[in-house]
GUTI-519803 format. One line per field, with one value per residue (C-alpha): residue number from 1; x, y, z. Coordinates in steps of 0.001 Angstrom, whole numbers. Layout:
N
n = (NUM ...)
x = (X ...)
y = (Y ...)
z = (Z ...)
//
This chain:
296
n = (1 2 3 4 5 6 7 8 9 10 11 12 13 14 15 16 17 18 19 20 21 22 23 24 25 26 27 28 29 30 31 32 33 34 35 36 37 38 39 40 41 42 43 44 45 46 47 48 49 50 51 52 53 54 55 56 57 58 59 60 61 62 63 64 65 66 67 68 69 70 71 72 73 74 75 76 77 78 79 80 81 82 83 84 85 86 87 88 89 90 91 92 93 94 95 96 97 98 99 100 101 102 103 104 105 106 107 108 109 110 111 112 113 114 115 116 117 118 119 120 121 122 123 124 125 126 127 128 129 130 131 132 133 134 135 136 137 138 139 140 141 142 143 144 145 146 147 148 149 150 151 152 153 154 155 156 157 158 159 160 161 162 163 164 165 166 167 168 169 170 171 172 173 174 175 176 177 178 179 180 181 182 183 184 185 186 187 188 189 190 191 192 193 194 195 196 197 198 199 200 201 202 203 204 205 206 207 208 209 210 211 212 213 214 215 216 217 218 219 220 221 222 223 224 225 226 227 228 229 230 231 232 233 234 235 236 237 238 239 240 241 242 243 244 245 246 247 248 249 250 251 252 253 254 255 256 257 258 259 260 261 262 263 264 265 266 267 268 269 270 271 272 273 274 275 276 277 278 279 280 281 282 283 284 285 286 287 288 289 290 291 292 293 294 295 296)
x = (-44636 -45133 -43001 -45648 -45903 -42296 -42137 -45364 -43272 -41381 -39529 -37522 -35990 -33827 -35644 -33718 -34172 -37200 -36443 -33063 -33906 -31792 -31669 -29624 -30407 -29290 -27809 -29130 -32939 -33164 -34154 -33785 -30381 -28349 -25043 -24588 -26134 -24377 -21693 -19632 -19625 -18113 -20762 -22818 -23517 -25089 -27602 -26487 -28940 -27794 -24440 -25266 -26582 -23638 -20934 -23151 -23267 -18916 -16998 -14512 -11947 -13400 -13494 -9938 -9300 -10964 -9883 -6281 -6182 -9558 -8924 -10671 -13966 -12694 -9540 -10908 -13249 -10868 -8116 -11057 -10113 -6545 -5017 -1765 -2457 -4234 -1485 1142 -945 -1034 2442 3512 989 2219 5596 4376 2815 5713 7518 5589 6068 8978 12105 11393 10256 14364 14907 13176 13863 17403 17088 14643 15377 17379 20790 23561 26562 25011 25380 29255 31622 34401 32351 31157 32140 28602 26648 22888 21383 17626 17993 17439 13527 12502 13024 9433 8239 8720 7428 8490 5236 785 477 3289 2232 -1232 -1367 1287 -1498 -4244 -2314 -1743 -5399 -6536 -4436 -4038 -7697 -7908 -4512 -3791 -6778 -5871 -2240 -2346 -1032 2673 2901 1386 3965 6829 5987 5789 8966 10993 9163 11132 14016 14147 13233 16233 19039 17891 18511 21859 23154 21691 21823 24332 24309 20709 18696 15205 11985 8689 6974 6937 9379 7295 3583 5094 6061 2820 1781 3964 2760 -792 114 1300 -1260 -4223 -2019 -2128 -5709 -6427 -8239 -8256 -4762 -5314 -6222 -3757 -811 -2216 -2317 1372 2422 1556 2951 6616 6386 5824 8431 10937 9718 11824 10464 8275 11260 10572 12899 12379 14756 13276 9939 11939 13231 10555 8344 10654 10577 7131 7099 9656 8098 4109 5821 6430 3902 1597 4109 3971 863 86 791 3250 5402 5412 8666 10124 7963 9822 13220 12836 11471 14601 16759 15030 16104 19170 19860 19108 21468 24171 23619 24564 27989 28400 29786 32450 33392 33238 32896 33608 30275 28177 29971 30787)
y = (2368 4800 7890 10487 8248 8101 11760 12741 10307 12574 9445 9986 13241 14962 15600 19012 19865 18565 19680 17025 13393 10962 6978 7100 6808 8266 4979 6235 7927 6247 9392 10345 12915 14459 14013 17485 16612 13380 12690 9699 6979 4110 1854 4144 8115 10267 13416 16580 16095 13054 14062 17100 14751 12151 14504 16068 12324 11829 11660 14116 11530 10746 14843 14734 12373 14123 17471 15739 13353 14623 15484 18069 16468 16195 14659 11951 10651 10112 8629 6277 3008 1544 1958 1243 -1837 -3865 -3130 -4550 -7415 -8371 -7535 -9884 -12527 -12498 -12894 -15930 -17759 -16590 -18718 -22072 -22357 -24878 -24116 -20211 -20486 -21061 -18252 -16164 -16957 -16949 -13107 -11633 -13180 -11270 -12507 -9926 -11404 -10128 -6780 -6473 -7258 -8674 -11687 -12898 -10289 -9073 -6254 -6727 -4109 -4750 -7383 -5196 -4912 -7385 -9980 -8863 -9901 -13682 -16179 -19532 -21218 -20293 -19710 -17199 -15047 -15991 -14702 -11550 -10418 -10975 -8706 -5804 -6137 -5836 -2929 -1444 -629 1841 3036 3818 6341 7785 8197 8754 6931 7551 8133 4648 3161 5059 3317 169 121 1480 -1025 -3859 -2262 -1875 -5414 -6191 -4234 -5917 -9095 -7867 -6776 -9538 -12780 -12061 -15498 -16037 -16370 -14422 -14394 -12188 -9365 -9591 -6882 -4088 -5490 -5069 -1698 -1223 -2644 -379 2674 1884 1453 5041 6909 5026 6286 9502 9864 8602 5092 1966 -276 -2916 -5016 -4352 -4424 -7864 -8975 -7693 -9139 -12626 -12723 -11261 -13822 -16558 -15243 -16324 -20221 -22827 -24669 -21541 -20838 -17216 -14306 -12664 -10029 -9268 -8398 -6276 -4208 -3576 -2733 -25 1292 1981 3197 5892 6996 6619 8958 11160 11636 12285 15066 16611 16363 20225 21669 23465 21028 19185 19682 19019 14992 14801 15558 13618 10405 10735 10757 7353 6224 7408 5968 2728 2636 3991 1211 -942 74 -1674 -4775 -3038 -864 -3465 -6994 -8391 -7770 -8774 -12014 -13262)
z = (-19014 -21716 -22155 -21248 -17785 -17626 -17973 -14974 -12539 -10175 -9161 -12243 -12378 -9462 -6454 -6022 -9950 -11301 -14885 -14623 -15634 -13572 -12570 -9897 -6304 -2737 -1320 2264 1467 -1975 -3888 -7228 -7817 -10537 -11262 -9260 -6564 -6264 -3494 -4264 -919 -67 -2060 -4577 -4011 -1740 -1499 -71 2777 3760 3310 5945 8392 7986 8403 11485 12764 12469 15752 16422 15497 12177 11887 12481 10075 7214 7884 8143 4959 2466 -890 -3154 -4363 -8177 -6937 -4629 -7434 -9832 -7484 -5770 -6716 -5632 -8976 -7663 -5614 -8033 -10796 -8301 -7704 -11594 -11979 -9322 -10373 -13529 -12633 -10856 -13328 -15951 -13141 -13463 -17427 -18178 -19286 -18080 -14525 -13124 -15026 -13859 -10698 -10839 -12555 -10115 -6193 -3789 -2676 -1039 -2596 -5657 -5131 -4846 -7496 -5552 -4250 -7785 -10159 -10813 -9901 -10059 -7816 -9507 -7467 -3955 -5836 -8044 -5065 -4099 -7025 -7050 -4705 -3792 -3734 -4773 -913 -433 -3451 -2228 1404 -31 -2282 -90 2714 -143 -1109 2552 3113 -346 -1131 2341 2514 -1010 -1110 1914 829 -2971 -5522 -5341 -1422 -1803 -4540 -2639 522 -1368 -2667 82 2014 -247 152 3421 4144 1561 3169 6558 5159 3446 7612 9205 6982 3916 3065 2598 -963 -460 -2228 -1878 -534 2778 3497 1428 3040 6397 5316 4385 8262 9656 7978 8888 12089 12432 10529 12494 15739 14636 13515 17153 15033 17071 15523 18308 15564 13449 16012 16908 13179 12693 16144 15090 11860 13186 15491 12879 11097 13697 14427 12972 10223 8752 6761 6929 6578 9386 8618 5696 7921 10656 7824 5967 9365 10580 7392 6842 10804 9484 6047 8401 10568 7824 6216 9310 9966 6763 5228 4845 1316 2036 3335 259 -107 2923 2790 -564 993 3974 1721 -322 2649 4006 372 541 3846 3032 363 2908 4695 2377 2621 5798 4332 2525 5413 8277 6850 9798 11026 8556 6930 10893)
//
């Protein structure tokens, strides 16, 4: 096609400013836009018109929902992608295959899993509290880290969105250490490895939020039913303490943030997530204070 062609072709230049040259198409009526008159949607970007007749289209829960949890345009397009999620799935993949070179893979190990005695001197001498965290980084086999990843893919890529990046990481990591202190009260004695504790935060969180935007969780309760009840057959060899802790967890901090989501209660979410922190720490007292009950 020549250029004076090019240039009498409507087709190629915004159908709502004729003078603006574009290439890109309304994923829903296939016409030409402009950057300004593009929307972005979940696959591509969309005219104003269809836009219009999408939003007219939503359910009252899916109304709810965006009223609830939408961003400013400028904000949601930059924070589309889960940023987050993917750079915790490299990070623990990496630490994963770090663990399968010779000579390096035991140490890793031994420096990153989660055991209680290690956080209190008078058992071994050492304090390693990194310990409560970097536990959800290594895995003790290509399925584990396999299946972990695949769960924080599933979930990451809607939730993180929906959340933001650091309601997302927040969740994440007191996720993991609420799955660790569970295992610290209710099985002191036992060496632990992966993420289950911070993905079933990340269940448990879902399962709140889709609760309270009046979604349908059957699904997901069903999913998370199963795999708690895996976790306590013999022969899985599955911590299932580490999954109880890291579900209530994300149940509390899901409850909180569907309770203070308006701006200005920004504050108040940031107080009441460092007090679920804090807490957890607390708890971690127990052994000291009553020994009995933990070390049986």
């Amino acid at each position: 096609m020549t250029t004076d062609d090019f240039r009498r072709n409507r087709e190629n230049f915004c159908y709502r400013h004729p003078d603006r040259q574009s290439f890109v198409l309304c994923q829903r009526c296939l016409r030409t836009i402009c950057p300004e008159c593009q929307t972005p949607a979940a696959v591509g970007v969309v005219c104003p018109e269809c836009l219009r007749d999408q939003q007219q289209a939503q359910s009252p829960a899916q109304r709810k929902a965006e009223r609830r949890w939408s961003r400013p345009r400028a904000v949601a397009v930059n924070d589309g992608r889960p940023i987050v999620t993917y750079s915790i799935i490299g990070i623990t993949a990496f630490a994963y295959l770090l663990g399968l070179i010779p000579g390096v893979g035991d140490a890793v190990q031994n420096a990153l899993f989660f055991w209680a005695p290690l956080l209190y001197p008078n058992f071994f001498g050492a304090f390693e509290p990194w310990r409560l965290f970097t536990g959800a980084l290594v895995h003790s086999s290509f399925w584990h880290v396999g299946l972990n990843m695949l769960a924080l893919w599933m979930i990451g890529r809607s939730l993180e969105p929906l959340l933001g990046r650091w309601r997302f990481l927040t969740l994440y990591v007191l996720g993991a250490l609420g799955g660790s202190v569970a295992v610290t009260l209710l099985s002191f004695d036992t060496q632990v490895v992966g993420a289950s504790g911070a993905i079933f935060g990340l269940f448990g969180a879902l399962l709140v939020i889709g609760r309270h935007l009046g979604g349908n969780i059957a699904g997901i309760a069903i999913v998370l039913g199963i795999n708690l009840v895996i976790g306590f057959i013999p022969g899985f060899n599955i911590s299932w303490q580490a999954h109880v802790g890291g579900l209530v967890t994300g149940l509390l901090v899901g409850l909180i943030f569907t309770r203070t989501r308006a701006a200005r209660q920004r504050r108040l979410q940031f107080v009441l997530l460092a007090a679920v922190g804090i807490g957890l720490i607390a708890l971690l007292f127990v052994p000291v204070a009553f020994p009995a009950l933990v070390l049986g």
